[in-house]
Structure formats: structure tokens, C-alpha cells
C-alpha positions in Angstrom: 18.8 -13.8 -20.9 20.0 -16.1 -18.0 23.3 -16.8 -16.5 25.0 -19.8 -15.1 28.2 -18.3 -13.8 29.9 -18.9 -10.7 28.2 -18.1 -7.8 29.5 -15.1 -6.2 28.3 -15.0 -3.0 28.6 -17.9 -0.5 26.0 -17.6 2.0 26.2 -19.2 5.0 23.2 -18.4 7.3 24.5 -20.0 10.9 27.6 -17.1 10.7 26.8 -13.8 11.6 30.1 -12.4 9.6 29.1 -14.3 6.0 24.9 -12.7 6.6 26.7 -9.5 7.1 29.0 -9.5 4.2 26.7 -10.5 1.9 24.0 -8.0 3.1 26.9 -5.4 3.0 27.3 -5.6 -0.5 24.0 -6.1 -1.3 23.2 -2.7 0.1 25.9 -0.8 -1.9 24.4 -2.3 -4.9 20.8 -1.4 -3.4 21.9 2.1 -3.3 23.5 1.9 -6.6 19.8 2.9 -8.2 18.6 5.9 -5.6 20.7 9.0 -6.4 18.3 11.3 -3.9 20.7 12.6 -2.1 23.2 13.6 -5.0 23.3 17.4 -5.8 20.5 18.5 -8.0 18.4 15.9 -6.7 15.2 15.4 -5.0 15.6 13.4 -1.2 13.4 10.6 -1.2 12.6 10.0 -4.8 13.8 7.1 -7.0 14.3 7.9 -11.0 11.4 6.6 -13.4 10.4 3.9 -13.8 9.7 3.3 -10.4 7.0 4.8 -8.1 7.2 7.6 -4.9 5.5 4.7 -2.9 9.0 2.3 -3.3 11.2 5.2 -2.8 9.7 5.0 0.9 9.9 1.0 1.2 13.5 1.7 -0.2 13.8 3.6 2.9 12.5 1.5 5.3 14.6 -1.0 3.8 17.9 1.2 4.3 16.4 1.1 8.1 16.5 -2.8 7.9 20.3 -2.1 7.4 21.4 -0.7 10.2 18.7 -2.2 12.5 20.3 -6.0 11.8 24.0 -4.8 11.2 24.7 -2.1 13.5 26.3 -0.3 10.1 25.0 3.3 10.1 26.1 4.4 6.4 23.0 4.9 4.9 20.9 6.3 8.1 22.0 10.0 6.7 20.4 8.9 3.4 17.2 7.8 5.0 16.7 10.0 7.6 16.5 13.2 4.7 14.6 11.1 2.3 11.8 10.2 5.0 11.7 13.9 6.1 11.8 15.6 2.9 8.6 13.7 2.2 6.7 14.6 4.8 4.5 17.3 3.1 3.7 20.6 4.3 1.2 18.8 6.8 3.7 16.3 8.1 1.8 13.4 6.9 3.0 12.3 3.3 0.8 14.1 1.0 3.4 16.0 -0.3 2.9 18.6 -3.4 4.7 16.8 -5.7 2.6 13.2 -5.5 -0.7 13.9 -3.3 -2.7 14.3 -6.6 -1.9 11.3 -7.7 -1.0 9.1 -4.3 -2.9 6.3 -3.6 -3.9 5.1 0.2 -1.1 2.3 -0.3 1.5 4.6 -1.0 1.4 6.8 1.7 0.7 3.5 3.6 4.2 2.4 2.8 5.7 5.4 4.2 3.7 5.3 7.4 4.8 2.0 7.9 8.6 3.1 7.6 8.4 5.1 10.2 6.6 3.2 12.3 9.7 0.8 12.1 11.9 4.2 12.4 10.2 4.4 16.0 10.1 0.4 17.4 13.8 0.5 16.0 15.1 3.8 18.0 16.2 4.8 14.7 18.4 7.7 14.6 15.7 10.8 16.0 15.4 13.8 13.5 16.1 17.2 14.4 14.2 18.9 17.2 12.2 21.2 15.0 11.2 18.0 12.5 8.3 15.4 13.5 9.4 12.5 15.1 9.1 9.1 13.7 6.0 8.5 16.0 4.1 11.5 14.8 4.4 11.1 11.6 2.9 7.0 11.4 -0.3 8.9 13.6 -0.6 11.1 11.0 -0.6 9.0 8.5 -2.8 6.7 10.6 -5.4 9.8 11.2 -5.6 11.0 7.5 -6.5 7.6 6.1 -9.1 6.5 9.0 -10.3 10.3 7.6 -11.2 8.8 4.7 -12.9 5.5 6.0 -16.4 5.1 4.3 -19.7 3.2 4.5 -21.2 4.5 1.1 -20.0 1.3 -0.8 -19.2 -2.2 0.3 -20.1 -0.9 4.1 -16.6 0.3 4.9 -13.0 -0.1 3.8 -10.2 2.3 2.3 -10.5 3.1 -1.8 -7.6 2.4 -3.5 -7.2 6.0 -4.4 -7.5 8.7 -2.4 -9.2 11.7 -5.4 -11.0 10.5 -7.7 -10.1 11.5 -10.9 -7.3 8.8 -10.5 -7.8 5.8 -12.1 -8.2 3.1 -9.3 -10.7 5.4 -7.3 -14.1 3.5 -7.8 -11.5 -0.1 -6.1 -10.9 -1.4 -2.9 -7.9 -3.3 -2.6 -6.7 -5.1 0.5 -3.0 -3.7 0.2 -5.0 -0.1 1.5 -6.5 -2.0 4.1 -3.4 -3.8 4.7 -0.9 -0.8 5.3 -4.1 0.6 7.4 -4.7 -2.1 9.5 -0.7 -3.0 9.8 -0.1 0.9 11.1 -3.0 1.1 13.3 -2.0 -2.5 15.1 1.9 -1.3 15.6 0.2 1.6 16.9 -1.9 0.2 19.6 0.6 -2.0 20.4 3.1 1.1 21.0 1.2 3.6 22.2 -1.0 1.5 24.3 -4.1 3.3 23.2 -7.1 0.9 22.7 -8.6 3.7 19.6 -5.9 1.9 17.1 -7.0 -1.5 18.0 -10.5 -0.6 17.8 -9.5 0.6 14.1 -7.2 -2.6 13.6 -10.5 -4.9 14.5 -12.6 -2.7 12.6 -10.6 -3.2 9.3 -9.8 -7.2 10.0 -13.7 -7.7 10.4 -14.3 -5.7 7.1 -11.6 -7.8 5.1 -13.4 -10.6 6.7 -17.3 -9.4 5.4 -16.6 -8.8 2.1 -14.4 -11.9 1.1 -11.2 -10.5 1.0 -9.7 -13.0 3.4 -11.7 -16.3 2.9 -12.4 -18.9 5.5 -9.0 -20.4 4.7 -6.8 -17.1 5.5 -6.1 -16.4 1.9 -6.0 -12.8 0.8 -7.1 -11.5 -2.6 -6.6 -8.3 -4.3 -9.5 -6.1 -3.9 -13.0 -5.6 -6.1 -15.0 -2.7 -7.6 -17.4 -0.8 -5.9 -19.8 -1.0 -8.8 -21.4 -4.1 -7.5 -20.8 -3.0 -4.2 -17.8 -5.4 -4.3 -19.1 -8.8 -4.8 -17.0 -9.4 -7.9 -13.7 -10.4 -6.2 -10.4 -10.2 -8.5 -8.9 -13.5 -7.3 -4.9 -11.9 -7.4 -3.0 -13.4 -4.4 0.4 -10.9 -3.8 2.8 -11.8 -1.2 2.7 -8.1 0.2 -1.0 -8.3 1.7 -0.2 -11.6 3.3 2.8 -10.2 5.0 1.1 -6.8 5.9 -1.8 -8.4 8.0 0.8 -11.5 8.9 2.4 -8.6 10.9 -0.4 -6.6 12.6 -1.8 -9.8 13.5 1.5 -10.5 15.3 1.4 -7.1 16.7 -2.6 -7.5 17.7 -1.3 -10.7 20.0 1.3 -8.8 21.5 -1.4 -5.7 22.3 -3.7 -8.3 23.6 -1.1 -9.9 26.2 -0.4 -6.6 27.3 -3.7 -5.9 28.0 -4.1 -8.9 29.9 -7.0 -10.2 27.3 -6.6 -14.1 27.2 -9.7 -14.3 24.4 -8.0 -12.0 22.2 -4.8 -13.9 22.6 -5.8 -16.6 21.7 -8.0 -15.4 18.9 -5.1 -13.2 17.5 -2.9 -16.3 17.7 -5.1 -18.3 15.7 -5.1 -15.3 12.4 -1.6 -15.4 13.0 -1.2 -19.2 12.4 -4.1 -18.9 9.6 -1.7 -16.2 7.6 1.3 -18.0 8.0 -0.4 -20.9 6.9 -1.5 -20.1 3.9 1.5 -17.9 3.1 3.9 -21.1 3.2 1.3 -23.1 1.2 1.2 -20.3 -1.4 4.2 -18.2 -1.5 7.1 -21.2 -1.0 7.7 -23.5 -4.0 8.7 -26.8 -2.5 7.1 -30.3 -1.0 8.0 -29.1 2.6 9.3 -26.8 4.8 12.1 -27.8 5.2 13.0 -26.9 1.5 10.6 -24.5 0.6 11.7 -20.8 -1.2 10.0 -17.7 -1.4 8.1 -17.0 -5.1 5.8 -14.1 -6.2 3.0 -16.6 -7.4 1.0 -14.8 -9.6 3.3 -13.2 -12.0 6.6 -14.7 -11.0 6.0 -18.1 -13.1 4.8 -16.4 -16.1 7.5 -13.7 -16.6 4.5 -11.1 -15.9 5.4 -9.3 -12.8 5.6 -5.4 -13.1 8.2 -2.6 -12.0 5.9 -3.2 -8.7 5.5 -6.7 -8.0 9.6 -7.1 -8.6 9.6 -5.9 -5.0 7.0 -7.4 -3.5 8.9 -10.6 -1.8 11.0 -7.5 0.3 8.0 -6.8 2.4 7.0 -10.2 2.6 10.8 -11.5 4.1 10.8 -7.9 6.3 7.4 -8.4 7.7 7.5 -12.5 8.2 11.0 -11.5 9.9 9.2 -9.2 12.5 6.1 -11.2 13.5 8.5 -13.9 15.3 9.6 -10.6 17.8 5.7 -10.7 18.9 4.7 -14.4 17.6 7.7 -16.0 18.7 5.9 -19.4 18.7 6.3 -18.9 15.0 10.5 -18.3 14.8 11.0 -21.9 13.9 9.3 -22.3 11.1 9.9 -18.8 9.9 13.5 -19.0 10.1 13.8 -21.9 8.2 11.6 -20.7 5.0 13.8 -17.4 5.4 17.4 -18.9 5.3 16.0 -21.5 2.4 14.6 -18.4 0.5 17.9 -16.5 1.6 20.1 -19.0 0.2 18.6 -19.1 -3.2 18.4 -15.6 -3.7 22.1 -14.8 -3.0 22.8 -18.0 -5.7 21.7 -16.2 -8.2 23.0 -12.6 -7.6 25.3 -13.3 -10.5 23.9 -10.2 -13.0 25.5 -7.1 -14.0 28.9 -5.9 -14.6 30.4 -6.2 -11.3 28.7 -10.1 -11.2 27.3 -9.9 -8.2 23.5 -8.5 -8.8 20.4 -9.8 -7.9 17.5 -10.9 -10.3 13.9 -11.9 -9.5 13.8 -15.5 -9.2 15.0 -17.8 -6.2 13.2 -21.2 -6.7 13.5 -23.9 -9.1 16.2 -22.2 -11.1 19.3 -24.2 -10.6 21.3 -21.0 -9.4 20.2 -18.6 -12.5 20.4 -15.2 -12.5 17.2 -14.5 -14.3 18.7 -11.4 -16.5 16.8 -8.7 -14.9 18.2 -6.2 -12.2 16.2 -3.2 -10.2 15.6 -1.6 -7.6 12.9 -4.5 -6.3 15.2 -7.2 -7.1 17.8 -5.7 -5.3 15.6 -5.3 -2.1 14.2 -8.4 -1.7 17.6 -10.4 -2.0 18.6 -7.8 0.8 15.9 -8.0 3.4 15.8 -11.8 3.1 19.2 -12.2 3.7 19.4 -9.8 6.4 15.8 -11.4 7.6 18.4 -14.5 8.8 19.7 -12.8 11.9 16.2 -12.0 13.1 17.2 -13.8 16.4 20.1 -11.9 17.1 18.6 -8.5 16.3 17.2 -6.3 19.3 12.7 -6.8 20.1 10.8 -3.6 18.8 10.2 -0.6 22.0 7.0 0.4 22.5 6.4 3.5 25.0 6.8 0.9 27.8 9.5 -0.3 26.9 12.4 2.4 26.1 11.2 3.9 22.9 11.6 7.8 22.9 10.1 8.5 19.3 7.8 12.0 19.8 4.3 11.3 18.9 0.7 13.3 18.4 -1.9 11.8 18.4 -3.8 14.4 16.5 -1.1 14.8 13.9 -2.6 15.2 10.3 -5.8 16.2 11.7 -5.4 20.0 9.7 -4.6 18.7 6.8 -7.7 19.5 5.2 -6.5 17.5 1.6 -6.2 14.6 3.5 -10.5 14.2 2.1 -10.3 17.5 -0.2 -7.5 18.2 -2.2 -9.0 21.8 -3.2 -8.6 22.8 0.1 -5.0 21.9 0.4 -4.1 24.5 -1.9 -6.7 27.2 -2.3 -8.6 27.3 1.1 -11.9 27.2 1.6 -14.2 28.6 -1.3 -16.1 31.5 0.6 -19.1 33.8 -0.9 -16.6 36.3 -2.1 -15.0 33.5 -4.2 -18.6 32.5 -6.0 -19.3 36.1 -6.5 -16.2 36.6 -8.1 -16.5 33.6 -10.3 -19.9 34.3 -11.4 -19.0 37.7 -12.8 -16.0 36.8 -14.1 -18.3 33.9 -16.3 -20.5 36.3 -17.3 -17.9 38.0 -19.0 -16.3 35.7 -20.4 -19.9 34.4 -22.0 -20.4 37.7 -23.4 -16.8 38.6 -25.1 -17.3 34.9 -26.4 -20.7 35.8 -27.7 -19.5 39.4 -29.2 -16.7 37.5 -30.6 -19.4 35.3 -32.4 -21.3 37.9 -33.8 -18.0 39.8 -35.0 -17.4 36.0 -37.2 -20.6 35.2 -38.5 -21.6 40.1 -39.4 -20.9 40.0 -43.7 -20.2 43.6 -44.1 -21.7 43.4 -47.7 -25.4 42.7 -46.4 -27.8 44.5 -44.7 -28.7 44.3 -40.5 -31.8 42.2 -41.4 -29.9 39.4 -43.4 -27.1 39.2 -40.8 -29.8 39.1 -38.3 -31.1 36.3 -40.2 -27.9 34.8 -40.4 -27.1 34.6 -37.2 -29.8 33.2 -36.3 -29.6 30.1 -38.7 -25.9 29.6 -37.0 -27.3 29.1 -33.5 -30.0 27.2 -34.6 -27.5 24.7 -36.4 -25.4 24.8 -33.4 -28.0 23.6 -30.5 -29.1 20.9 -33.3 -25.5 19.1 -33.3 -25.0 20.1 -29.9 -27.9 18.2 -29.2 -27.0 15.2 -31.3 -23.7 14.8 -29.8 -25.0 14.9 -26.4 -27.2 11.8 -27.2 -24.0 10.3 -29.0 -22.1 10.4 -26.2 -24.8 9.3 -23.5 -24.6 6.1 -25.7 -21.3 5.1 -24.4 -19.3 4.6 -21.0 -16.6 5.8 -20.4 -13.8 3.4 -19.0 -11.1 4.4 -17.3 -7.6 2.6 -16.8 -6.7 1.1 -13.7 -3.9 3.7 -12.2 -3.7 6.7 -14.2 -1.7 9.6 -13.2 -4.3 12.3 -13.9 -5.6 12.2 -17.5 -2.6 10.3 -18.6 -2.7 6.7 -17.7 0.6 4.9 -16.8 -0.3 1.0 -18.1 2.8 -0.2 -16.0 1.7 0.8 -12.4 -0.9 -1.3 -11.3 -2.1 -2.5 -7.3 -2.3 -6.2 -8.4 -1.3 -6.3 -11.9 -3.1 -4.7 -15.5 -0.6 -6.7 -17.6 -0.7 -10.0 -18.8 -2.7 -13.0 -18.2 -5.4 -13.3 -15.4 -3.6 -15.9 -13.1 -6.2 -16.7 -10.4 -4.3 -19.8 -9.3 -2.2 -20.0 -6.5 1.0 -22.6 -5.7 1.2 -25.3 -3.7 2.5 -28.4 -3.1 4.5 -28.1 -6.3 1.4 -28.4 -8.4 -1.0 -24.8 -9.2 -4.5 -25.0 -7.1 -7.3 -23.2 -8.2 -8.6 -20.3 -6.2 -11.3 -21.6 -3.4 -14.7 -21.1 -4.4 -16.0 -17.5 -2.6 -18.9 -17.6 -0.3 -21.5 -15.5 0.3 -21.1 -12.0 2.7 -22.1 -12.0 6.0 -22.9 -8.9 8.0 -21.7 -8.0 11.8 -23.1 -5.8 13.4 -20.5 -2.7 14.4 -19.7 -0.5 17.5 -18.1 3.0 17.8 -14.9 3.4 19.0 -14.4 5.3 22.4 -14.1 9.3 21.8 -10.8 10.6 22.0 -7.8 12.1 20.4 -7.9 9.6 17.5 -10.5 9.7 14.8 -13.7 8.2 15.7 -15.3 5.3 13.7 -18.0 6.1 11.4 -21.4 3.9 12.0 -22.7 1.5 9.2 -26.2 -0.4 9.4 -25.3 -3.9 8.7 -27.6 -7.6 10.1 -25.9 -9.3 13.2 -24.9 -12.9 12.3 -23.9 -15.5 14.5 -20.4 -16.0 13.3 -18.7 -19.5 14.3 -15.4 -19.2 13.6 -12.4 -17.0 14.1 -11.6 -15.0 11.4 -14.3 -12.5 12.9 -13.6 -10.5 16.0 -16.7 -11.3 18.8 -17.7 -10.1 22.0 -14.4 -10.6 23.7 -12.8 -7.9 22.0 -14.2 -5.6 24.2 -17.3 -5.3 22.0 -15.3 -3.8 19.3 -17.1 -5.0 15.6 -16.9 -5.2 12.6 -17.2 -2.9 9.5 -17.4 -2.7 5.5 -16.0 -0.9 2.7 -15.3 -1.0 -1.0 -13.0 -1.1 -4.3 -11.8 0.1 -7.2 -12.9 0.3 -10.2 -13.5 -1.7 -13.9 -10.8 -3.4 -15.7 
């Protein structure tokens, strides 16, 4: 269903009062679809069908608000959701998702209030965890979990592995890792997050996630030690890395590094390259509008994807405060995109909500409505007064958020989730549990014998009997082993526990295979993927923040810039894998 009414809103993007307006109402029908801080409710979760992980984008989004309008209405809403998540560890792995959390969604959060900080958002209460802390403890519980077993390095999509997902890698984990750890360094000053920011662009670089012409695909499995590359191309890991790249540049001139300037500089304009060539349907920029390539077209995106272009408008918005060589050109795809998506915000009773598609629609509302729909017609619009909106603070420069860097480091789930709850397993415990098995075995076997005793013959023949029984029993026993060694087992992409939810997906696990991407106005194929090459990798200095693990891996000469090289300080490169069959 489509509709061709009237437009409602009228959005001019040179007046300040018609951005805020619009944005204004946008929000209340934003907040129309969280009821978290209603009685009987729980803070910082959105109702099904949507996922814990957008409940925290929704409220970084709510801190988008009031950063570009000044209006403080829902700072109450996100300042309890963001710290009723928090977890007993203060590092979002709360009870009620860390089984089934993946190292994006707690990503999302960390990168929330990592905006919370280099916004001065309101501070919470003394005896809570500042904004700071908590984006190092996310920070510290993923680089945790940083291994070389497969692929030579990266995050797994999953975080426990009887989730579905567990055996990927997916570049929206490395994403949120490497967009934290770069805002970090650039905060905090301290050269261990850049040293974890390089680590992870180098290992995006090794295994082909990010090819030679800065586009970035969705992940592959570790099976084949992630050579198989799904060719997905979502707008959310462009803008992730867009970001941290911006954010590496900014660390760099601080630092006083003129190489790692310019070679930051260059990833930037490599990103934002290929984001404009891919993500904006139009001949030029000069009319070009934001689109969700790979599922938008088709009618295939997810509850997911529906959201994705809010990241991608937020984060493109931000990387002209620390690339502002790039504000020009950034502003204008913004307030096309903008423009467009306020058009069509003709759905729902009240006329005025917002559906999926801005480009190439004549004005349409597209008949759908949602929580993602809603966001991303918010932060793009609000993304227009970029240049009237106050630089991120770092430590240097007025921010007062309260930080630690060790925070998350007790949070023993963070690699085990066993010892989250139950401690760690002493002798006592295996004692305990062997005697208690050998009493269940026997009231099981007595149980048995009990079944199988016919009162009406003698000891002998039931002695006989039972005998028969077990002897039939190790026979099929036996043959169902060998049955079942036959097959393999194949699991779902993101399951929550046994069940598996077919609508949540990383990339997408509906539809089509789409490995095209658009540009020009016409659909290019994928570029063909290269062989890997191997850097060789250095430790990170010791310190407060989690050291980096070591990986044996061939030292290449490497030509280009893609890969970080001696004048980073030494800092190289690692490798890690993904997830797992489809």
C-alpha cells in the first residue's frame, strides 16, 4: 500500500526553525513506539518485534535530539533506559539479554554512550557509572574476547556459542569495536585504543572485508577460515568505520603524527567515497538520496535493516566535526536525503509518519511505519544543522564524563557466561556432581529392573530377561549413533537459544542473495575479491587497557593505504573470523 497525499511536512533545510519543527514532531512520533518508561514497564526495552540492540540506538537517537535542538524532553527517557541496562557489571550484559547478545548489540550501546560523553549529555547520578565508564567497559569486554584461533583475529558475531551466528564474523562487530575504541583514543588520549583501532582496520583489511576500493562486506564463516566472503553491503558498517576513521584523524593531529594524518585522511575519503557511489541513488551529488541497497529495492529489508540509514545519516553527520574537509559534500547528500524523507512522512492516522523509502518515489509514503523508519527520517533531518551544533569534548577539551579504564574487567561472563551466574566450579562442586550422578544412574537402573521383574517367573528367567533388554538396547543405541554421525547438523543464522528467530539477522537470512551494489543509477556487480595478505602484528603497550593477543602471520610489503605501516608507531595488523553456515 502506497500513498500520494499531500505532503505534510515542508522542509526547508537553510531555516533552523522549519529543521526543528519537523524533527520536533518527528520525535513524538519516534517515541510513539517505546513505552519503557510507562508503569509496568521495563526502561530501555522496545516491544517485539524489535531487538534489545535498537532499543539502545533508539537511545542514542533520543540523545541526537537534544544534542541538535537544545529540547531536553526525552533526556529523562534516555538517561533511565541507558542505565537500567547496564547489567550488574556496568557493561551491557544484562541478565535479561547476555545469553543471547551478540558483540554488535552491546556495540550499539557502547557507542550511545560514547556520544552521551563527547555530547556532555545530562551526567547520571553520582552512585551510577558515567557515560565514559561505561563505553570502556564495553570497549574492555569485547577486546576480552579478541581471538586468533580462526581467520587470525577479529570479533565473532556472537559472543556464546550456542547462539546461532557464533561460528561468523561480521564486520558490523568489528565495526562498533573499532568505532568505540577510535572515539576512545581520541577522548581519552590514550594510545592503547588506537593501537586496538589499527589493530582491527588492518584485520578488516587481511581478510577482505574492506577491499582495495573501500567497500565493506558483511562478514564470512570461520569454517574456511573466512575465505568465503558473503558479498552483503549495509549502510551501517560504512558509517561505523566512516566515523572512527574521522575520529583516528582527529587522534592523529593531536598527537602531532603528520603520516597518520594523512593516512587516516585518505580511509576517510575512501569510505565516503564508496558510501556516495553505493548508498545515494542519483547521477550526482548534487541530487543524490540516501537508499538501503541491498534490500531496500527489493522490498526485502528486515525489522533490522529498516533502521539501518539512522546510523548511517548520524555517523556521516559527526565525521564532518573531525573531517571537516568533508562538510560540503556531506551536507549536501544529507539535506537531499533529508528532504525526501520528510516527503513521504505521509503514513498513519495522524498523516504525518514516516516509511522506508526516500529515492525515486515521487513523494510516496511506502505503507510501512516502525520504529526504524521513524529514526532514520529523524536523524537525517536533524543531521542538517550539523554546522550549527556544538564539536564533540574530549578530556582536553571540557568533557567531564567519569571514566575507568579498567571498567568491565570483573565481569567474568564477558568470555564465560557460567561464571556470571554460578561462580567458579571448585573441587567441592565436581565432588558433589559426581555423587549426585551416581545416584541418579542407580535409581534409574533400579527403576529398570522394577519394569522389565514378571512376578509370575522365576529369578533365573527374569535374569535372562533382563539381560536380552540391555542387549537390545546397546544394539539400537549403537545404530542410532552411526545414524546420526551421518548427518550435520545446521544451525540458523541468529537463534535465540534453541529457538531460532528467522527475522533477526546481521546482514539479512530472508529473501534473495543481492550481491550487487548501486551506482550511477544502474546495479554494479560486486568487485571481484583478491587473495589475503598477511602483516605481520605488534603488542600493544601494557597498561590499564586490555593487551593485544599475538598472531603468527608473513610480513608483506603492502603498497597502498588501506594497511596501517611503520608510521603508526609500529602498531600492525591482526586477523579474526566469522560466523557460521547459511
Amino acid at each position: 500500500m502506497t500513498s500520494s497525499l499531500v505532503a505534510t511536512y515542508d522542509l526547508d533545510v537553510s531555516s533552523t526553525d522549519s529543521i526543528k519543527n519537523v524533527a520536533r514532531q518527528m520525535a513524538e512520533d519516534l517515541k510513539s513506539f517505546y513505552n519503557g518508561d510507562e508503569p509496568g514497564q521495563t526502561p530501555g526495552l522496545l516491544p517485539q518485534p524489535y531487538y534489545w540492540w535498537e532499543a539502545g540506538a533508539l537511545m542514542g537517537a533520543f540523545i541526537d535530539y537534544w544534542y541538535y535542538t537544545g529540547d531536553t524532553t526525552y533526556n529523562d527517557i534516555a538517561q533511565q533506559g541507558l542505565l537500567f541496562q547496564v547489567g550488574p557489571y556496568n557493561d551491557y550484559m544484562p541478565p535479561n539479554q547476555t545469553l543471547t547478545e551478540g558483540n554488535d548489540d552491546q556495540g550499539f550501546w557502547g557507542m550511545a554512550v560514547m556520544s552521551a560523553a563527547e555530547y556532555k549529555f545530562q551526567d547520571p547520578p553520582s552512585d551510577q557509572p558515567g557515560w565514559l565508564a561505561l563505553a570502556q567497559a564495553v570497549f574492555n569486554t569485547q577486546a576480552a574476547r579478541w581471538e586468533t584461533d580462526y581467520c587470525n583475529g577479529g570479533l565473532r558475531w556472537q559472543i556464546f556459542k550456542w547462539n546461532n551466528g557464533y561460528t561468523y564474523k561480521n564486520s558490523i562487530s568489528q565495526a562498533c569495536f573499532f568505532n568505540i575504541a577510535s572515539r576512545l583514543a581520541l577522548y581519552t588520549g590514550n594510545s592503547t585504543y588506537a593501537d586496538w583501532a589499527v589493530r582491527t582496520w588492518d584485520w578488516m583489511v587481511n581478510v577482505k572485508f574492506i577491499d582495495q576500493n573501500y567497500r565493506i562486506y558483511d562478514g564470512a564463516h570461520i569454517d574456511d577460515n573466512c575465505t568465503t566472503i558473503t558479498p552483503y553491503e549495509f549502510s551501517y558498517n560504512v558509517g561505523a568505520f566512516l566515523l572512527g576513521t574521522a575520529a583516528m584523524t582527529a587522534y592523529s593531529n593531536n598527537t602531532n603524527n603528520a603520516a597518520d594524518v594523512e593516512m587516516w585522511r585518505e580511509r576517510v575519503d575512501g569510505i565516503l567515497n564508496s558510501t556516495e557511489q553505493i548508498f545515494f541513488f542519483g547521477n550526482e551529488t548534487s541530487n543524490r538520496i540516501m537508499i538501503e541497497i541491498a534490500c531496500e529495492p527489493v522490498n526485502l529489508c528486515d525489522t533490522d535493516q529498516l533502521s539501518f540509514k539512522a546510523y548511517l545519516s548520524r555517523w556521516m553527520a559527526a565525521t564532518t566535526k573531525w573531517a571537516p574537509w568533508t562538510f560540503d559534500r556531506i551536507k549536501t547528500l544529507l539535506s537531499n536525503s533529508a528532504v525526501a524523507a520528510a516527503r513521504q512522512c505521509t503514513g498513519g492516522d495522524n498523516h504525518r509518519m514516516c516509511g522506508l523509502k526516500w529515492a525515486n518515489n515521487s513523494g510516496q509514503w511506502d505503507g510501512t511505519t516502525g520504529v526504524g523508519q521513524q529514526m532514520a527520517s529523524m536523524e537525517v533531518v536533524l543531521a542538517t544543522m550539523i554546522q550549527e551544533a556544538e564539536p564533540p569534548v574530549t578530556n582536553g577539551t571540557g568533557g567531564t564524563s567519569a571514566g575507568n579504564p579498567s571498567a568491565g574487567g570483573s565481569d567474568e561472563g564477558r568470555v564465560d557466561p557460567v561464571g556470571r551466574f554460578y561462580g567458579p566450579i571448585t573441587t567441592g562442586d565436581r565432588a558433589g556432581a559426581a555423587i549426585c550422578t551416581v545416584i541418579v544412574l542407580f535409581s534409574l537402573l533400579a527403576g529398570l529392573v522394577f519394569m522389565v521383574t514378571d512376578e509370575t517367573k522365576s529369578s533365573s528367567d527374569n535374569l535372562s530377561s533382563l539381560r536380552s533388554t540391555f542387549s537390545g538396547a546397546a544394539s539400537a543405541a549403537g545404530l542410532g549413533i552411526l545414524a546420526v554421525g551421518a548427518k550435520k547438523t545446521v544451525h540458523d543464522e541468529k537463534g535465540k537459544g534453541v529457538a531460532t528467530d528467522k527475522e533477526r539477522s546481521s546482514s539479512t537470512d530472508t529473501g534473495e542473495r543481492i550481491p550487487s551494489a548501486y551506482a550511477n543509477g544502474k546495479l554494479q556487480k560486486s568487485m571481484h575479491l583478491s587473495e589475503q595478505k598477511s602483516l605481520k602484528r605488534v603488542s600493544a603497550p601494557p597498561g590499564a587497557l586490555p593487551s593485544m593477543p599475538e598472531a603468527t602471520a608473513k610480513s608483506n610489503t603492502i603498497p597502498d593505504r588501506r594497511f596501517s605501516t611503520n608510521s603508526v608507531g609500529q602498531r600492525a595488523s591482526v586477523l579474526r573470523k566469522q560466523r557460521q553456515e547459511w
